[in-house]
N, C-alpha and C positions, 0 to 999 in steps of 0.2 A: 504494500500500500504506500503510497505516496506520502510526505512529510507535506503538510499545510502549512505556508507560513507567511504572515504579512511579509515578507521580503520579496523582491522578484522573481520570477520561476526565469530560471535561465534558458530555457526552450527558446523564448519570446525573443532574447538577444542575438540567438546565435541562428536563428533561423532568418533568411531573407528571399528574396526570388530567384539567386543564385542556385540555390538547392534547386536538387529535383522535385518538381510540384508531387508528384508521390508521394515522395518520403516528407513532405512537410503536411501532407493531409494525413499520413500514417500519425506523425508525432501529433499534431493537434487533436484528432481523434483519442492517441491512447490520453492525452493530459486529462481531455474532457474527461472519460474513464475514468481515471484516477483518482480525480476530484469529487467526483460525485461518489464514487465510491468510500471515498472519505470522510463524506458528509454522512451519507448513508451509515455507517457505523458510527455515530454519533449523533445520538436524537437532539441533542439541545444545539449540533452546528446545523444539524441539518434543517431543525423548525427554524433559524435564526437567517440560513441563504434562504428559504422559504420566502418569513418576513421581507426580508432584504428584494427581494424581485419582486415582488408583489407591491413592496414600496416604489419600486423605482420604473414599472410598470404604468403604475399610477401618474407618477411624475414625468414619463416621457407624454400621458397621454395630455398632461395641462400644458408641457412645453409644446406640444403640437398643435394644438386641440385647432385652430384656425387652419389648417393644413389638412386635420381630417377632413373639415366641413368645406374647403374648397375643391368647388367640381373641377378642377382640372385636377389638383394633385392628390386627391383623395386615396385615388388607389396607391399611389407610392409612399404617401403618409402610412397606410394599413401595409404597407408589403415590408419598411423601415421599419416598422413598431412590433408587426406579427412577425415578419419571417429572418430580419435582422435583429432586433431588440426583443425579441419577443422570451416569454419563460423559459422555453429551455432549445427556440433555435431551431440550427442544422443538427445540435446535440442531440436532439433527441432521437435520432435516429437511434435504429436497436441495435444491443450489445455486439448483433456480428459483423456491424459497417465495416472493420475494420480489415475484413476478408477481401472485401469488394473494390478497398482501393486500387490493385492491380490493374483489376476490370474497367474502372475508370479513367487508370491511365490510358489503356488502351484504345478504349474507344468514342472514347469523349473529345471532342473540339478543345484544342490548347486554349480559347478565348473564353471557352466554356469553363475548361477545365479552374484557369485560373481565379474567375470569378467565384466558383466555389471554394478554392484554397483560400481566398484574402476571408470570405466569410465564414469559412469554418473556423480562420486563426480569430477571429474578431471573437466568434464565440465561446472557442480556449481562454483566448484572453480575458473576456467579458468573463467567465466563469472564473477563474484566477480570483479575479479582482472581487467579485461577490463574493468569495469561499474570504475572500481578506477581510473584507466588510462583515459578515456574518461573524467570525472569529471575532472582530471588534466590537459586538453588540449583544451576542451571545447570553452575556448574563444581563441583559435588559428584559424587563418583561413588558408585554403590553402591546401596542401598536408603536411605530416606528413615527417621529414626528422629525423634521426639517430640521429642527437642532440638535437630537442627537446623531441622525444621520448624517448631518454637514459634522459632527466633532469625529465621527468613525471615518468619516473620508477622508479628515485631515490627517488623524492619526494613523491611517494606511499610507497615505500621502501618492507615492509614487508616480510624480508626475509624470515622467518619462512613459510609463503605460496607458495614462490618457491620453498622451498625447499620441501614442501609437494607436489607440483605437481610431479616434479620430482619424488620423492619417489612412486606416484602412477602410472607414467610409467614404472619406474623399476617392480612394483608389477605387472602392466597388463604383462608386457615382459614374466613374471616367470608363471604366469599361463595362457598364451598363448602357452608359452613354454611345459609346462603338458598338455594342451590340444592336441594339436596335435597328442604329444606320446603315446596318449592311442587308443587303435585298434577300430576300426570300429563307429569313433565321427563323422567321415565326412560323412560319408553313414547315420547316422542317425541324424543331420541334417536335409541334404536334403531331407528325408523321413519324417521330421516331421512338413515341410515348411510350405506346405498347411495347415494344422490343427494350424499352431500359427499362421499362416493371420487368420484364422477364430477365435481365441480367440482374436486378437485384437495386437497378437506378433509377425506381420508379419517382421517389420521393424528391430526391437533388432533381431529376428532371423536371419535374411540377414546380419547385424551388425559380431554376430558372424561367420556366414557362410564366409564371405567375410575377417576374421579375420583368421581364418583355413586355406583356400583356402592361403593365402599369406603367411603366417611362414608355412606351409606345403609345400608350391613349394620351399623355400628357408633352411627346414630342420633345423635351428637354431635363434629357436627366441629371443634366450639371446644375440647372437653375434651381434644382430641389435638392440637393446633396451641397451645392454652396448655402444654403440656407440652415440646412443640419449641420454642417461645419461650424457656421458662425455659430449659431447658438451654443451647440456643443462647447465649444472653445470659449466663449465667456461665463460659463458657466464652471467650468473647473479651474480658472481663473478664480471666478467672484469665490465659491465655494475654499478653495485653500487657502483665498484672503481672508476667511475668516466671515461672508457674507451666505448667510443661508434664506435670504430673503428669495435668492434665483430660485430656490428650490420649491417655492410655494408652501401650500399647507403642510 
């Protein structure tokens, strides 16, 4: 089992796009494992990451909430919040994803492929930093309020992992972005849905389909991923200044 610990997981450092996209969807995969697995044998981390996403769940849905309700970006608002941000992710995929990466190298689009590495590592990382958080609130009981939350953030601190989150929204934004632009991605897709549920890529394929379908109905997926940047970014900013007022109720 893995060691849980508000420090950096070194995974996160030594991993970049130089590696084989394989083996950095292997590594991401097993960390998610690990983590959850860690939480899992321990009921008070585990109701405490619980809390912690379900608090922050909350909180992406007030930092958007005008993003939901706008009809142009509506669906990419729900695709960032549920399929990126969302409880438990690309992660949740079941215990034997880990088999299938091979399969994925192989026959998955390198543009494809990639956009699901920067979001699987987003949601390694995104777990990391919750299992940090939870470790830091653990013995609170209660509902989770803005200021104890903004003190567990601080005392996790690790800027350098926010700011790589970020960084890898910005990155999904830019090749979401090229994905869509390129002629006839959507048509084959959905043409090739059935044969990746039969290899075991049912779910990452609906993943991107449901990722097209939303910056394709709204034509610019930079103009909504720079949006989620800025915010994101003054937000962990105001927050490790010590301001928990960005964080809302």
């Amino acid at each position: 089992m893995a060691l849980v610990a508000i420090t950096p997981n070194p995974i996160f450092t030594s991993m970049n796009k130089d590696n084989d996209t394989g083996e950095r969807l292997a590594q991401f995969y097993d960390s998610i494992a690990a983590l959850r697995e860690a939480a899992a044998s321990d009921p008070k981390l585990d109701s405490a990451r619980r809390r912690v996403r379900a608090w922050q769940a909350a909180r992406l849905a007030r930092t958007y909430a005008d993003l939901l309700t706008n009809s142009r970006m509506d669906l990419a608002a729900a695709f960032f919040l549920n399929d990126l941000y969302g409880s438990e992710g690309l992660g949740k995929l079941d215990a034997d994803v880990r088999r299938i990466v091979p399969t994925m190298s192989r026959t998955m689009a390198a543009a494809s492929l990639e956009i699901v590495a920067a979001a699987v590592e987003f949601e390694a990382l995104s777990e990391d930093l919750d299992t940090a958080l939870a470790m830091a609130t653990k013995a609170k009981s209660g509902k989770l309020s803005a200021k104890t939350y903004g003190a567990a953030y601080r005392k996790v601190g690790r800027r350098a992992d926010r700011e790589r989150q970020i960084y890898l929204i910005e990155d999904l934004g830019k090749s979401l972005g090229r994905l869509v632009h390129r002629p006839f991605v959507g048509t084959a897709l959905r043409i090739s849905l059935l044969p990746a549920r039969l290899v075991g890529l049912g779910e990452i394929h609906e993943f991107l389909l449901r990722g097209y379908d939303a910056f394709t109905r709204m034509n610019n997926a930079r103009e909504f991923f720079d949006l989620v940047v800025d915010r994101e970014r003054k937000l962990v900013d105001a927050v490790l200044s010590g301001d928990d007022g960005v964080l809302g109720a």
